[in-house]
C-alpha positions as CSV (number, residue, x, y, z in Angstrom):
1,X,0.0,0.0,0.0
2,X,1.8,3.6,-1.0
3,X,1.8,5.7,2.0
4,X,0.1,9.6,1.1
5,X,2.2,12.1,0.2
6,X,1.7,15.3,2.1
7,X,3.6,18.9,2.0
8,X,2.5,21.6,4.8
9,X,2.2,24.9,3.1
10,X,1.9,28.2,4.7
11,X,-2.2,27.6,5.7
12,X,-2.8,24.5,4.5
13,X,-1.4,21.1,3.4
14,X,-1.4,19.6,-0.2
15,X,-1.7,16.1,-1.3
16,X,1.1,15.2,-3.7
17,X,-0.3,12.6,-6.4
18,X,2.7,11.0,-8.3
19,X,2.1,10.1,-12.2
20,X,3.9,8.7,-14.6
21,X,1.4,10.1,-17.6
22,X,1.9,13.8,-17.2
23,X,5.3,16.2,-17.6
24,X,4.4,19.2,-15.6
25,X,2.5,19.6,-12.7
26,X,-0.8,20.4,-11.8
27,X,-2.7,22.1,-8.7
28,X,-6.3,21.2,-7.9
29,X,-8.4,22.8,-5.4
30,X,-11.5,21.0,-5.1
31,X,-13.8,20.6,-2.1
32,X,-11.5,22.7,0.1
33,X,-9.0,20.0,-0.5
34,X,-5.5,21.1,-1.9
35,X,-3.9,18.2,-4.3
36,X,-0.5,18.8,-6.6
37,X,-0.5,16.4,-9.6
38,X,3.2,16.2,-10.4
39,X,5.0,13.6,-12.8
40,X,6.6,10.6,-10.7
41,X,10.3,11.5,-10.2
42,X,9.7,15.4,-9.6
43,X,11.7,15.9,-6.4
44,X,9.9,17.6,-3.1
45,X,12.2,20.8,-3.7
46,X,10.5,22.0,-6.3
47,X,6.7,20.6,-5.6
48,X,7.6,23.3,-2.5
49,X,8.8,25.8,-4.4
50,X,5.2,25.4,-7.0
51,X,2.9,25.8,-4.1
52,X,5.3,28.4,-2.3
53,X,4.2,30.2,-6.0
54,X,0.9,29.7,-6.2
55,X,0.4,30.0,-2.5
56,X,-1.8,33.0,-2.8
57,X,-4.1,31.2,-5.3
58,X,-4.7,28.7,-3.6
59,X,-5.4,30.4,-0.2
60,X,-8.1,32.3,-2.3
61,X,-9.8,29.6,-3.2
62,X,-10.0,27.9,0.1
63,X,-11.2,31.0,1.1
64,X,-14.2,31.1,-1.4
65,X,-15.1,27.7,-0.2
66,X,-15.4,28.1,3.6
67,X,-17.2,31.1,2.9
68,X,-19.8,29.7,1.2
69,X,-19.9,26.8,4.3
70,X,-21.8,27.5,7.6
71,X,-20.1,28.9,10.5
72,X,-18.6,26.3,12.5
73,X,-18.8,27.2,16.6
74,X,-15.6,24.9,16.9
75,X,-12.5,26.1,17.2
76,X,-10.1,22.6,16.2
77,X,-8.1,22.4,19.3
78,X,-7.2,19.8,22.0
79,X,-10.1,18.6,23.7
80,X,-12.6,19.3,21.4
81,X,-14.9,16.3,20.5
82,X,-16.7,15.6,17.1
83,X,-18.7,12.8,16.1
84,X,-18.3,10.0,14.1
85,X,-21.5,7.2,13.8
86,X,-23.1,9.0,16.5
87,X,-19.5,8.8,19.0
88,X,-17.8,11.6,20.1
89,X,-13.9,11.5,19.9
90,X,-12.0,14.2,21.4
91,X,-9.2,16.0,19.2
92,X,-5.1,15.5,19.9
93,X,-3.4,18.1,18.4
94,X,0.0,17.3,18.1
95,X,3.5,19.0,17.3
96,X,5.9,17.6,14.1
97,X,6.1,17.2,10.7
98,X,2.6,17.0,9.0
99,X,0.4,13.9,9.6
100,X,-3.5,13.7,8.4
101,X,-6.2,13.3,11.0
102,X,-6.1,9.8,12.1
103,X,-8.7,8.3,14.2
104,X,-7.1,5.8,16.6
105,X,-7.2,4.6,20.7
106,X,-10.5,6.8,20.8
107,X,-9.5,9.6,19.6
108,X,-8.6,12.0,16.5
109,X,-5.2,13.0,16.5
110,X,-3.3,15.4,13.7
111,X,0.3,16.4,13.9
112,X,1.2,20.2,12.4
113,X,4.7,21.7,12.6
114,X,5.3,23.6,15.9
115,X,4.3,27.1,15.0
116,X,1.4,26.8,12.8
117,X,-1.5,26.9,15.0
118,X,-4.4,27.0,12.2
119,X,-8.2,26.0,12.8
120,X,-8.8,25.9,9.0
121,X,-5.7,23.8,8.7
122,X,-7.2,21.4,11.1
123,X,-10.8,21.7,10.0
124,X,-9.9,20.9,6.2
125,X,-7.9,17.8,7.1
126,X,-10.8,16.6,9.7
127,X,-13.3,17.4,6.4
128,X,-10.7,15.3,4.6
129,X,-10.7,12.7,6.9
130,X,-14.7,12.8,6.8
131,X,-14.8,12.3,3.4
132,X,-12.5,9.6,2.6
133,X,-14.6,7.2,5.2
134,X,-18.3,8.7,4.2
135,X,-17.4,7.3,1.0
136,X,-16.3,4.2,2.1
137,X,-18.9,3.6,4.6
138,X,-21.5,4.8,2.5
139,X,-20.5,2.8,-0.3
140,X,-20.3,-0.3,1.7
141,X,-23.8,-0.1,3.4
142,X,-25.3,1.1,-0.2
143,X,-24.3,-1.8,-1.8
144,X,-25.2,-4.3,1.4
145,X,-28.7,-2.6,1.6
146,X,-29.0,-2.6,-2.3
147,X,-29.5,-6.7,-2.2
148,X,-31.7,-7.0,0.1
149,X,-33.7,-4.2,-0.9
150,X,-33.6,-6.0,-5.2
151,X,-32.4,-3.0,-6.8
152,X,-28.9,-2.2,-8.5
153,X,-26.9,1.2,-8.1
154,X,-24.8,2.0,-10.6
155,X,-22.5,4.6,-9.0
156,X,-21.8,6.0,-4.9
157,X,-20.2,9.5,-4.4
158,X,-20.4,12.3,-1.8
159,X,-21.2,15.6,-2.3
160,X,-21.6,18.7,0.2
161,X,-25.5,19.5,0.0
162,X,-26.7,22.5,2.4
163,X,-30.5,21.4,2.5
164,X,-30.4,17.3,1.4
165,X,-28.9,14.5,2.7
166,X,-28.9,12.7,-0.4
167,X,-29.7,12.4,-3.9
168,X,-30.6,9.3,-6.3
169,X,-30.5,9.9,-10.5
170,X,-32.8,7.7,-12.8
171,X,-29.7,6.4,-14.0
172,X,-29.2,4.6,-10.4
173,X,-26.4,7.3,-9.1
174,X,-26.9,8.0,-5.9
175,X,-24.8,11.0,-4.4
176,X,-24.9,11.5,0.1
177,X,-24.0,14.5,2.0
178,X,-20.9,13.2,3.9
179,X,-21.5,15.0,7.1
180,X,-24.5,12.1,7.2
181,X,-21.3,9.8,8.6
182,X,-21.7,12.0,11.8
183,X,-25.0,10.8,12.7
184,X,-25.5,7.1,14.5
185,X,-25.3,4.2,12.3
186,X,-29.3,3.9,12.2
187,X,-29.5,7.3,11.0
188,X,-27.0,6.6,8.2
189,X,-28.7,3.5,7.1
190,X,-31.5,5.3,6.9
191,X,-30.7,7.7,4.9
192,X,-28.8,5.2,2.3
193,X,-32.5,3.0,2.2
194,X,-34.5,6.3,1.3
195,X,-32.2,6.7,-1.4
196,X,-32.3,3.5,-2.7
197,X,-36.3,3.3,-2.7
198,X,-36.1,5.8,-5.3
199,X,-34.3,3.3,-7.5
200,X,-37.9,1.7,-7.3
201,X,-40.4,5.0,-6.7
202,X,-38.6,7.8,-8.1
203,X,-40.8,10.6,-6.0
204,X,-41.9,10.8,-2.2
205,X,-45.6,8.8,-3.2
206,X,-47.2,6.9,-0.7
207,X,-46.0,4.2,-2.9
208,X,-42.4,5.3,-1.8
209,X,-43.0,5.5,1.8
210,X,-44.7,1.6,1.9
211,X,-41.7,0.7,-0.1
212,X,-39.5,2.3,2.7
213,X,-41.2,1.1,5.7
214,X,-41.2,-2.7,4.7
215,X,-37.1,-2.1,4.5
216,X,-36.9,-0.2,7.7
217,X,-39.9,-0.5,9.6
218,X,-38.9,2.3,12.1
219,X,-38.1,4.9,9.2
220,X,-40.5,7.6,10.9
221,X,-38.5,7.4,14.0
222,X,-35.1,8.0,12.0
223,X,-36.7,10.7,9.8
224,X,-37.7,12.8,12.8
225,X,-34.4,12.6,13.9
226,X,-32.9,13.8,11.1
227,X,-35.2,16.9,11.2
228,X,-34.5,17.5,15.0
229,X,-30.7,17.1,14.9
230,X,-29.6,17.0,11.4
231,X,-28.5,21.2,11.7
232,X,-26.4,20.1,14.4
233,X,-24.1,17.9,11.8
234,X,-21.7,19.9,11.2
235,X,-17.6,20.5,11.4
């Protein structure tokens, strides 16, 4: 297994992507997620001294996109808890060379170099962290509740919806709002069977919500939920 590549910029942290199909590099920022596309053998040196360029660039950009996210009340330091399937780990900030947020022995832990205190530093990698295992998870349980429920999804992504916690094509795609993977595991499943009932009633019929409750009899109970606490998923 290749072990990520990360450099620590000045405010946030890029993922380095090594290729052997391209000859110069190439900066995405995506999601509030910073990732350098650079051909295989480029040494560190200079993938520093390409984001030490375009450092302003992309610290506008990451800008742009937590503006147009809610205002967190956190503040991303030691002590701090945020949940994950309904569990509340505290946060370990730590001090060294740059490590991603790892969740481990109960809690989340994320190593910056001494000297860069920086919420949005930690926030993005938490939201990175988020991601990578709502699509995992969420892919998992789609496809597990998918056979029993007789229908067939063609493709599982994540997106960051600010009213929905999912969405499902005609064309069997069905997209979740990650920040659903904060919720407890009945919640999540949930959320993945509503979306896969529309692979059968493509609408909110009563049709629909028979279809739903002989899946998950207790829907109603999860669907209030959602409405009562679903605001308070959040990073």
């Amino acid at each position: 297994m290749i072990t990520p590549e990360f450099i620590q910029g000045n405010g946030f942290v890029a993922e380095v992507s090594r290729t052997k199909r391209i000859k110069s590099a190439t900066i995405k920022v995506e999601g509030g997620e910073v990732t350098v596309i650079v051909p295989q053998a480029l040494v560190s040196t200079k993938i520093v001294k390409l984001l030490e360029d375009k450092s302003r660039w992309i610290k506008e950009k990451l800008a742009l996109h937590r503006a147009s996210q809610a205002a967190s009340e956190k503040q991303y330091v030691s002590g701090e808890s945020f949940s994950y399937l309904g569990r509340n780990y505290r946060l370990k900030v730590n001090k060294g060379p740059y490590q991603p947020v790892k969740l481990a022995q109960g809690r989340f832990t994320v190593t910056l170099r001494a000297g860069s205190d920086n919420p949005e530093l930690i926030q993005d990698s938490l939201a990175s962290w988020y991601k990578q295992h709502a699509l995992a998870k969420l892919t998992e349980k789609t496809h597990r509740f998918a056979q029993s429920i007789g229908v067939t999804c063609n493709a599982v992504g994540i997106k960051e919806y600010k009213s929905r916690w999912g969405s499902c094509s005609v064309e069997g795609n069905i997209d979740y709002n990650w920040l659903i993977i904060m919720a407890p595991n009945r919640i999540v499943d949930y959320v993945v069977a509503h979306e896969l009932c529309h692979l059968i009633h493509h609408d909110h019929s009563p049709h629909f919500w028979r279809q739903l409750e002989r899946v998950m009899p207790n829907y109603s109970e999860c669907k209030e939920w959602l409405k009562e606490n679903g605001a308070g998923l959040k990073l």
